[in-house]
C-alpha positions in Angstrom: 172.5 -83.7 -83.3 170.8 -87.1 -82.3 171.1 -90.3 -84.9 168.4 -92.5 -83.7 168.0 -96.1 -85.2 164.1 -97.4 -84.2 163.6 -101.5 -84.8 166.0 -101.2 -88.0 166.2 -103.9 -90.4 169.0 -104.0 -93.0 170.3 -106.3 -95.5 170.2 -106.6 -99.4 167.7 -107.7 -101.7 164.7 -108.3 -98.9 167.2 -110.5 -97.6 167.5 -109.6 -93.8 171.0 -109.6 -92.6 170.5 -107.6 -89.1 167.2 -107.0 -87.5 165.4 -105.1 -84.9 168.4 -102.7 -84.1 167.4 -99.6 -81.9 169.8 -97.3 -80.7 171.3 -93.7 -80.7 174.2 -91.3 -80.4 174.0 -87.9 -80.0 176.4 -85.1 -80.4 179.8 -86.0 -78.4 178.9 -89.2 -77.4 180.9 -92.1 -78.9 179.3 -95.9 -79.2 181.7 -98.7 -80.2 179.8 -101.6 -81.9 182.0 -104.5 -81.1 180.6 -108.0 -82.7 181.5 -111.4 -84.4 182.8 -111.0 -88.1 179.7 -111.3 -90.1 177.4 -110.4 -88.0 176.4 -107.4 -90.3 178.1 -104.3 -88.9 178.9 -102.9 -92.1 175.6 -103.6 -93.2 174.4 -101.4 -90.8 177.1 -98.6 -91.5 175.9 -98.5 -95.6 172.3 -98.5 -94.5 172.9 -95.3 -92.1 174.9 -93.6 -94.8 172.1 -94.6 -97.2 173.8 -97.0 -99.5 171.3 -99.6 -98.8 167.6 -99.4 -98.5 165.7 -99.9 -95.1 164.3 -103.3 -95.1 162.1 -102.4 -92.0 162.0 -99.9 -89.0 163.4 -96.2 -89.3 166.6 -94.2 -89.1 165.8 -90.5 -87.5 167.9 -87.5 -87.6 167.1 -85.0 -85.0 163.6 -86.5 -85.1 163.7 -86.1 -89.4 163.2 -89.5 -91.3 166.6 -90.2 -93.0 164.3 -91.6 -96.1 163.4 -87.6 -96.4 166.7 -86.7 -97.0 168.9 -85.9 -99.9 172.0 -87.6 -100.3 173.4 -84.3 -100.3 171.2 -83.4 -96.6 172.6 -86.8 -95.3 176.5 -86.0 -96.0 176.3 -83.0 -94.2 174.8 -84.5 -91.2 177.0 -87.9 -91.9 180.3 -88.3 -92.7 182.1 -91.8 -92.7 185.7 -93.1 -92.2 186.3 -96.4 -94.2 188.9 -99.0 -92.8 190.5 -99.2 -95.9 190.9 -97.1 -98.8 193.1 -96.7 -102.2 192.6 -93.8 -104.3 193.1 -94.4 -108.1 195.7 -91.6 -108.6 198.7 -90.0 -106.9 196.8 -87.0 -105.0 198.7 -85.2 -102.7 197.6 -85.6 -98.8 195.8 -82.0 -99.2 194.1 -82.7 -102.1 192.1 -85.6 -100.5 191.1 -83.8 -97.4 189.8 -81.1 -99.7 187.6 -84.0 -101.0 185.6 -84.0 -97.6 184.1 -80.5 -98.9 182.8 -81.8 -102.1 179.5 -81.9 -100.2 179.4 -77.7 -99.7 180.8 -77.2 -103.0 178.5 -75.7 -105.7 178.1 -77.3 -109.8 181.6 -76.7 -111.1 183.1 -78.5 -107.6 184.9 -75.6 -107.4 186.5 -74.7 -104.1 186.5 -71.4 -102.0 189.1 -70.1 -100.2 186.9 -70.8 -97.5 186.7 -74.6 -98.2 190.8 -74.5 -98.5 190.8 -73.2 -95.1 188.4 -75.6 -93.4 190.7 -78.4 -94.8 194.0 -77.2 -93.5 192.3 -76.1 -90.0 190.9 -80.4 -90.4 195.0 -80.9 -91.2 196.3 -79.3 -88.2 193.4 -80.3 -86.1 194.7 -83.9 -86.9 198.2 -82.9 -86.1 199.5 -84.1 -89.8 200.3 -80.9 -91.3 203.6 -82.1 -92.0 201.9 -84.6 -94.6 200.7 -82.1 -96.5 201.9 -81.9 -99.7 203.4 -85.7 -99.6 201.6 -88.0 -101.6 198.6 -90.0 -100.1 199.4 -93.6 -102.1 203.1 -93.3 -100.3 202.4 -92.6 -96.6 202.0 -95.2 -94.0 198.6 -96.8 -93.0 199.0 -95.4 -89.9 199.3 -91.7 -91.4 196.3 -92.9 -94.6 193.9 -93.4 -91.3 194.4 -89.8 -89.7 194.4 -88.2 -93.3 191.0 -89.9 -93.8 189.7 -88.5 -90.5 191.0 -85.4 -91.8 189.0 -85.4 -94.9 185.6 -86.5 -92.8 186.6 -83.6 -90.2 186.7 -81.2 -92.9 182.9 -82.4 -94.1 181.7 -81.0 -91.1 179.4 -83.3 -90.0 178.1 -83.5 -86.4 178.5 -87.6 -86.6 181.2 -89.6 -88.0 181.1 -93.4 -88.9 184.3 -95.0 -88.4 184.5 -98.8 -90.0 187.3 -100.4 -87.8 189.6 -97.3 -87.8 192.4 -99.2 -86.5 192.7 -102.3 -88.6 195.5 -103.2 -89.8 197.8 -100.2 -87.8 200.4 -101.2 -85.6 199.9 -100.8 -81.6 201.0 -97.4 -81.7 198.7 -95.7 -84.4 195.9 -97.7 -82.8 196.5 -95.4 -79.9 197.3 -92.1 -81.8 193.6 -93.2 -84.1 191.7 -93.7 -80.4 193.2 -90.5 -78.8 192.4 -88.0 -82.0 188.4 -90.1 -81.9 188.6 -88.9 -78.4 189.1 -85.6 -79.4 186.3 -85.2 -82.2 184.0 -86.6 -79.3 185.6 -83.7 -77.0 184.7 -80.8 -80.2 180.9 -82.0 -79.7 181.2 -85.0 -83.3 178.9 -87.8 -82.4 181.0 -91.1 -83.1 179.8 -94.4 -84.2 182.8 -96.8 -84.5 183.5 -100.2 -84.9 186.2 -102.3 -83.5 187.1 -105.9 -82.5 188.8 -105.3 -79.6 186.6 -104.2 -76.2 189.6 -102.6 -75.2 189.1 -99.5 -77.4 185.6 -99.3 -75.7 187.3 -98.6 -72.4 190.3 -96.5 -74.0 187.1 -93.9 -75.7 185.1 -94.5 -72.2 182.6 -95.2 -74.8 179.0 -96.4 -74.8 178.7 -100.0 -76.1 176.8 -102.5 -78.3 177.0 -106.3 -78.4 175.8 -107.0 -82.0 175.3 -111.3 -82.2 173.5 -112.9 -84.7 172.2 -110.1 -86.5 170.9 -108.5 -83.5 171.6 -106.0 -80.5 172.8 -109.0 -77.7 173.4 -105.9 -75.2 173.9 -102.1 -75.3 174.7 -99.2 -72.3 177.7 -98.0 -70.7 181.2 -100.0 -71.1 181.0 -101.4 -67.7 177.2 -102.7 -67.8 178.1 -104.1 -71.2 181.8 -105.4 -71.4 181.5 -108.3 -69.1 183.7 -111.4 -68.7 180.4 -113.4 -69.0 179.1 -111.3 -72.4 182.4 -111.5 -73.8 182.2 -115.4 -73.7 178.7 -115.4 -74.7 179.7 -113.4 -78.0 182.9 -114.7 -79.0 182.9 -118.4 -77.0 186.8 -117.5 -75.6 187.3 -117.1 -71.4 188.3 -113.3 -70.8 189.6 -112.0 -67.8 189.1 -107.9 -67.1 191.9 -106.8 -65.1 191.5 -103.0 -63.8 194.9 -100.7 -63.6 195.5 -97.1 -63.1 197.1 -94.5 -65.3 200.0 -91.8 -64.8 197.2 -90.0 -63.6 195.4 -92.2 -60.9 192.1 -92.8 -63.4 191.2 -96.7 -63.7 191.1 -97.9 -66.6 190.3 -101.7 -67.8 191.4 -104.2 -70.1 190.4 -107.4 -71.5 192.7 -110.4 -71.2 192.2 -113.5 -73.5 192.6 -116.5 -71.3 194.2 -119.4 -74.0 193.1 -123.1 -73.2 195.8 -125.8 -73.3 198.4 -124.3 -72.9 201.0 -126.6 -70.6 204.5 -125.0 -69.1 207.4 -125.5 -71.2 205.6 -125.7 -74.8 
């Protein structure tokens, strides 16, 4: 499946918050949008996921205009991962990855055995099957995160849309998050994520785009696009890239903040 954005203008109320966006992602690829806050990255997201109306330009599904679609047709093709969520009432971990099969289920939202299945397969996939039957409002934020891939997983969808999957998780679930979006990218999902740290575009060897000012400052492969000189450009900060090697000889990069006036001994 290929998500292609064409000269895309979003924003609310024919007020234009990001403009002239074109880009893609098809099947197993993942992009990382990294950007300023407020530069209108989750603008973007609800206007994919057709929250929003397009202001201007054209979002295309496997060459289909997204404006064609049922909301129903676009959460089968879509699915999305917020960066937060709190659900209203006690449901067991289960029960809310079930909730990623609403979409396939008929009038009474009853579901199959079939849909049952599909969510504990999404469970194990995740490797959380021993959350199962706790209850969702009482788990960590680490283990909310991987139940709410869980519960896209089980949608089926051939793209996700994660909104800053790792926000607000500790160093070690932002590593468990990046290694299971690695592996929906492996099973053929196309990701779209965002994140405020370029070092979780090298970590998912993912394509990149530099959003700035409401528009695309740069876009292509991490090391065309994560640059000591685009990094300053975006974010006004000196950052050093420092390139290291793994367990298993691959090199991998990472972005060091340099601070300013800083003097021994403080």
């Amino acid at each position: 499946m290929n998500l292609k954005l064409k000269n895309l203008a979003c924003g609310y109320n024919n007020k234009i918050i990001i403009d002239n966006i074109t880009m893609h992602v098809r099947s197993g690829e993942i992009l990382c949008i990294l950007g300023p806050n407020g530069v209108g990255k989750t603008t973007l997201f609800k206007t994919i996921l057709g929250f929003l109306k397009i202001q201007d330009g054209e979002i295309l599904l496997d060459g289909q205009d997204l404006k064609k679609l049922s909301q129903k047709q676009l959460s089968k093709a879509i699915s999305y991962v917020p960066q937060a969520h709190t659900l209203p009432f006690p449901y067991t971990v289960y029960d809310v990855v079930l909730m990623g099969r609403t979409v396939h289920m008929g009038a009474f939202l009853t579901p199959s055995q079939k849909d049952r299945q599909i969510a504990s397969e999404s469970i194990d996939v995740l490797g959380i099957g021993y959350l199962k039957e706790k209850t969702y409002t009482e788990i960590s934020g680490g283990e909310r995160q991987m139940v709410l891939i869980a519960r896209a997983l089980a949608q089926q969808s051939q793209i996700m849309i994660l909104d800053e999957p790792t926000s607000n998780l500790d160093f070690g679930n932002q590593v468990k998050v990046l290694e299971q979006i690695n592996k929906l990218a492996a099973r053929g999902i196309g990701i779209i994520m965002t994140s405020h740290f370029p070092d979780h575009a090298f970590l998912c060897s993912a394509k990149v785009a530099l959003i700035e000012r409401g528009r695309i400052f740069k876009i292509g492969s991490m090391d065309e696009v994560i640059t000591e000189e685009n990094l300053k450009s975006m974010y006004g900060i000196d950052v050093k890239i420092i390139s290291v090697k793994d367990q298993y000889g691959n090199v991998i990069k990472s972005c060091i903040p340099l601070l300013s006036n800083i003097r021994e001994g403080d």
